[in-house]
ZADO-1210 file (C-alpha; in nm, 4 decimals, padded with zeros to 6 digits):
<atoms>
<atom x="03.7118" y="-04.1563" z="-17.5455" code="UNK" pos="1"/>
<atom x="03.9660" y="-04.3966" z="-17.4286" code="UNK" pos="2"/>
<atom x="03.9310" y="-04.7107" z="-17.1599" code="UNK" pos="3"/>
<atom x="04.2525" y="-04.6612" z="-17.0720" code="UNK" pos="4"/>
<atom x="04.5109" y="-04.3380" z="-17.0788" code="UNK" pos="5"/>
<atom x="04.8646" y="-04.3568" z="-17.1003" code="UNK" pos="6"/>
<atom x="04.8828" y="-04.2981" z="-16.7090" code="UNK" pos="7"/>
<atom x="04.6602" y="-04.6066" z="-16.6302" code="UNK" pos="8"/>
<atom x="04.8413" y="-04.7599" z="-16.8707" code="UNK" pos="9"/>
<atom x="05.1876" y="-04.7119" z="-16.6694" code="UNK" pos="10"/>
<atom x="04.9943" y="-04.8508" z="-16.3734" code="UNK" pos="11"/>
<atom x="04.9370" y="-05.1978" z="-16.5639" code="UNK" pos="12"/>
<atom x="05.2648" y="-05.2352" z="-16.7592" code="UNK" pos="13"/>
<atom x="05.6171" y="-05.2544" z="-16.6327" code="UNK" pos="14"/>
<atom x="05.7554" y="-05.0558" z="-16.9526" code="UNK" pos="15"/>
<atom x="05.8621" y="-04.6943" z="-16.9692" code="UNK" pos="16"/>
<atom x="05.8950" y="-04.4051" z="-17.2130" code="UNK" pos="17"/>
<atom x="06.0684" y="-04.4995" z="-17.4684" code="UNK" pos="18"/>
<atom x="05.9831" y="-04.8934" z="-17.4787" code="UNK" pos="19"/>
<atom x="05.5762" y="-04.8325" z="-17.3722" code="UNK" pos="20"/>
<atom x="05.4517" y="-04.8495" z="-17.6749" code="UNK" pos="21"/>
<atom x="05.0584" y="-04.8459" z="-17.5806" code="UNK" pos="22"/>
<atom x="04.9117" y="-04.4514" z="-17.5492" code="UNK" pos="23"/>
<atom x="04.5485" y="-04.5798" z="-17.5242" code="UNK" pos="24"/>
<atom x="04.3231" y="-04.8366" z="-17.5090" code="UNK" pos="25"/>
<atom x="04.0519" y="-04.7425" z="-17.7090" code="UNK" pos="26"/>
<atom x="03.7708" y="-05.0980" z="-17.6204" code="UNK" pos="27"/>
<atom x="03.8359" y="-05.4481" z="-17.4459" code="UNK" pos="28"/>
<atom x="03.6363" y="-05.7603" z="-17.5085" code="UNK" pos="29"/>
<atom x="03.8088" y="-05.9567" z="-17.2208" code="UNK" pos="30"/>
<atom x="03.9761" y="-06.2743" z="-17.3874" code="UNK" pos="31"/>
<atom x="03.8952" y="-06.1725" z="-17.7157" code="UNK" pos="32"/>
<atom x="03.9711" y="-05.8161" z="-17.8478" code="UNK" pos="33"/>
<atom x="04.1589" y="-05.4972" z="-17.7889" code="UNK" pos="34"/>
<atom x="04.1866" y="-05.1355" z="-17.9232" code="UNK" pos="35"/>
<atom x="04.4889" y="-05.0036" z="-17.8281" code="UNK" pos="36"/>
<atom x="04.6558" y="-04.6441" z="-17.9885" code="UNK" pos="37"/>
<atom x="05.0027" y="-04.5629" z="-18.0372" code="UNK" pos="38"/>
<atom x="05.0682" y="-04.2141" z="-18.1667" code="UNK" pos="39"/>
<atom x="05.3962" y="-04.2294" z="-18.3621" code="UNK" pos="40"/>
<atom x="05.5404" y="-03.8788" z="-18.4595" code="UNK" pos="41"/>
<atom x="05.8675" y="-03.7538" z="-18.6427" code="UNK" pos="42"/>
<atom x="06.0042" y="-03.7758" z="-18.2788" code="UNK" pos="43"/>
<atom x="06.0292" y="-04.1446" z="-18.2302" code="UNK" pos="44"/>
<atom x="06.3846" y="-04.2301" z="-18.1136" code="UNK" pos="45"/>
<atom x="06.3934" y="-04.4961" z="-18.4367" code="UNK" pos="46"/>
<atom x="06.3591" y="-04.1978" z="-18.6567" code="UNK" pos="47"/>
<atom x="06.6336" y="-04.0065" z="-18.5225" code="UNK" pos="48"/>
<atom x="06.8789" y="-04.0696" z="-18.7371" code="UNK" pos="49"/>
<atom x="06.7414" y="-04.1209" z="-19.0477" code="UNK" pos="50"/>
<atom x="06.9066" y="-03.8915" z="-19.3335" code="UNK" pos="51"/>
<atom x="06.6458" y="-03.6004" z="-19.3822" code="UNK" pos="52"/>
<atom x="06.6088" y="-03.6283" z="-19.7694" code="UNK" pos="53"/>
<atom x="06.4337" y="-03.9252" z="-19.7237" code="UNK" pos="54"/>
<atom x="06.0354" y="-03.8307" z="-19.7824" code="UNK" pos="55"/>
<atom x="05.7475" y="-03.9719" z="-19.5309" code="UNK" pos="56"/>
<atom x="05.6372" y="-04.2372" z="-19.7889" code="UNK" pos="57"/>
<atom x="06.0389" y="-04.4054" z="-19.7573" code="UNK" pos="58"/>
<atom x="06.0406" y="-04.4027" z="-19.3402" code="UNK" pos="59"/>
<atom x="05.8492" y="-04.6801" z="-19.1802" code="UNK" pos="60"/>
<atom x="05.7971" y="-04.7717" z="-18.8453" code="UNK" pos="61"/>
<atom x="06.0003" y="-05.0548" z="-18.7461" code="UNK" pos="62"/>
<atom x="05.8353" y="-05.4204" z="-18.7245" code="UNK" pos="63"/>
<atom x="05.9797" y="-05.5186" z="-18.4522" code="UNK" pos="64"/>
<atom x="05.8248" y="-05.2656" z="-18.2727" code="UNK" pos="65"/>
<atom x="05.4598" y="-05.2987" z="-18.3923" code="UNK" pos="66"/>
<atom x="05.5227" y="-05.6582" z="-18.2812" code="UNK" pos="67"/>
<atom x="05.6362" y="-05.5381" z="-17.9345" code="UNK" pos="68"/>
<atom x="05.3447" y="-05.3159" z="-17.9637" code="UNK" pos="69"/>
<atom x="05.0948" y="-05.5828" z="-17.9712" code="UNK" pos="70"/>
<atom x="05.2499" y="-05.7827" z="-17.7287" code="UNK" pos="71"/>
<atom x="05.2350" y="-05.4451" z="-17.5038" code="UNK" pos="72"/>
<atom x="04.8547" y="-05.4680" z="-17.6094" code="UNK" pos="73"/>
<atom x="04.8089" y="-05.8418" z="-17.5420" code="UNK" pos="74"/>
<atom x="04.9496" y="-05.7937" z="-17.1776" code="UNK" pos="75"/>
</atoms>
């Protein structure tokens, strides 16, 4: 069971579908720790143009996103 859902979510964060990056927030430890889920499927606009003989263990999900992802956390 999550803390947070992705509509309370939207309620705390300025960012919208595609840039929220946060689907849940799964525990909080104020100042300390977070939980937080992002469901990444096949769907994701950075997979949509990837060539489609490339297998699931060559596509990976950008950095630069799992860093905006814990910033989206952090906030």
């Amino acid at each position: 069971m999550s803390l947070f859902n992705y509509a309370e979510i939207q309620t705390m964060l300025p960012h919208r579908y595609p840039f929220l990056l946060i689907d849940a927030v799964l525990s909080l430890e104020a100042n300390r720790s977070i939980v937080a889920v992002k469901c990444v499927t096949g769907t994701e606009p950075c997979y949509a143009r990837l060539p489609e003989e490339l297998t699931s263990r060559h596509i990976v999900y950008p950095r630069c996103l799992i860093v905006e992802s814990f910033s989206q956390a952090g906030a």
